[in-house]
C-alpha positions in Angstrom: 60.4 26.9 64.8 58.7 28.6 68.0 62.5 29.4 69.1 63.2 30.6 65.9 60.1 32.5 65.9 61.2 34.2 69.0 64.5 35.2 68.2 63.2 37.0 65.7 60.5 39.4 67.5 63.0 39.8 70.2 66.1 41.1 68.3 67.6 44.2 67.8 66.5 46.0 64.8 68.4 49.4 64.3 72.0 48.9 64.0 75.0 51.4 62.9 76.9 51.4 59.5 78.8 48.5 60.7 76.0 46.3 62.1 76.3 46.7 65.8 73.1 47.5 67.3 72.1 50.9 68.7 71.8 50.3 72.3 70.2 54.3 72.7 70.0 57.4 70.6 70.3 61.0 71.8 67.5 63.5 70.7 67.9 67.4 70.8 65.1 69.3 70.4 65.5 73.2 70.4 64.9 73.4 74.1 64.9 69.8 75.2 66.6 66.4 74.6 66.2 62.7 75.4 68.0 59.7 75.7 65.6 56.6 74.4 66.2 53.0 73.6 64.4 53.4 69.5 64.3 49.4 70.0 62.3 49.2 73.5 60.9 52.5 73.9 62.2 53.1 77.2 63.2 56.2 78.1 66.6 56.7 79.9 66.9 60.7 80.4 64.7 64.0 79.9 66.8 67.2 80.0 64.7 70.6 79.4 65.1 74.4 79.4 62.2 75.1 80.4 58.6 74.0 82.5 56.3 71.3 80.2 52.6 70.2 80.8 52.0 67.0 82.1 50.9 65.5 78.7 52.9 63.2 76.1 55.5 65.9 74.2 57.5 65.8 71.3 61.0 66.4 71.4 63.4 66.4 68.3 64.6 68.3 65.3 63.8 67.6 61.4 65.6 64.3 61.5 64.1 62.0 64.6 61.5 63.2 67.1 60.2 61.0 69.9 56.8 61.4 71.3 57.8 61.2 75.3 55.6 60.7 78.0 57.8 62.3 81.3 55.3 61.2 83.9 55.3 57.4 82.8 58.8 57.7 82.1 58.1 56.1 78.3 58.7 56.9 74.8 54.8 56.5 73.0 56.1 56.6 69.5 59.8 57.6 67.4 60.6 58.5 63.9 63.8 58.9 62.5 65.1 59.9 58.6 66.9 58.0 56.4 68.4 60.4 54.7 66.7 60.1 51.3 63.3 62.0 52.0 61.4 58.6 53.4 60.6 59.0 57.5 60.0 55.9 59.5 57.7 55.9 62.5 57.3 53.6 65.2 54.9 53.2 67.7 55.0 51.7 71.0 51.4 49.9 71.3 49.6 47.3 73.3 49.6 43.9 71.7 46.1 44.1 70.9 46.4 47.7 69.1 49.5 45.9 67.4 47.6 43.2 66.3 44.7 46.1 64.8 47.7 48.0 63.0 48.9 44.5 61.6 45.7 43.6 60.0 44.6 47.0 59.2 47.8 47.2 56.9 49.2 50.4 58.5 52.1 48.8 60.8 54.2 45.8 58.5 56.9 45.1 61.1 56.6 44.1 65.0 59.0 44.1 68.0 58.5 42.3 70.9 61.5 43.9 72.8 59.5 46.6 74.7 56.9 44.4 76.4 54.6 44.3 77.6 53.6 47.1 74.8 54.7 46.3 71.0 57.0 48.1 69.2 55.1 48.6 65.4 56.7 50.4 62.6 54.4 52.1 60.7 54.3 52.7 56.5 57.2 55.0 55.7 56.1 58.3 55.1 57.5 61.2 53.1 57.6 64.1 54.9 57.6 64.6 58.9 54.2 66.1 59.0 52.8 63.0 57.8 54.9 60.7 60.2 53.5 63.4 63.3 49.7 63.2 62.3 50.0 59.2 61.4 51.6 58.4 64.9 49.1 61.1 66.0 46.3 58.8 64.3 47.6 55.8 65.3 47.6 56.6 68.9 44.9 58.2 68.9 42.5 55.1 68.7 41.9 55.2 64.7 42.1 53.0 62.6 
């Protein structure tokens, strides 16, 4: 059951049109793009145009934008579009502000795949302004 259990939380989750899993996705941004791991949260490359404050950016087009942290070398949160106007964030968390999102209702699904931080999908949203300011939030410390 435990095994079972683990399995589970360890798993990939994003997959292709024929079921193999996405191993990494490549964002463009109008200046800058990003080669992340949507599953793990780790961040492989960073390629920019131009010089970028040391604080978490976001990188990305109307389709999927990643939150990236350069100077940890980590992705903080991801959302990507399905296609049919619903957005679907993800945020890369601590296990105890996973557990907080989990019982607070605002994150239903959890990966344990980037440890030791949580990967926690938050409640699909509608529009990508809404999936910015709820990762935003979320981040953020609120609950």
């Amino acid at each position: 059951m435990i095994i079972g259990f683990l399995k589970r939380k360890f798993r990939v989750r994003r997959t292709n049109k024929l079921g193999e899993p996405i191993s990494h996705v490549w964002i463009e941004g109008a200046t800058d793009s990003a080669l992340v791991d949507p599953d793990s949260g780790k961040l492989y490359r960073v390629t920019a145009n131009a010089p970028r404050p040391p604080d978490p950016f976001w990188i990305g087009n109307s389709e999927e934008m990643a939150l990236i942290d350069a100077e940890a070398c980590r992705v903080l949160a991801y959302i990507n579009h399905d296609g049919h106007r619903k957005y679907y964030p993800t945020v890369y968390v601590s296990i105890l502000r996973a557990i907080q999102l989990i019982r607070s209702h605002h994150g239903f699904l959890v990966s344990l795949r980037s440890l030791p931080r949580c990967a926690v999908d938050l409640v699909r949203l509608r529009s990508m302004d809404g999936a910015l300011e709820a990762v935003e939030y979320f981040l953020g410390g609120g609950s």
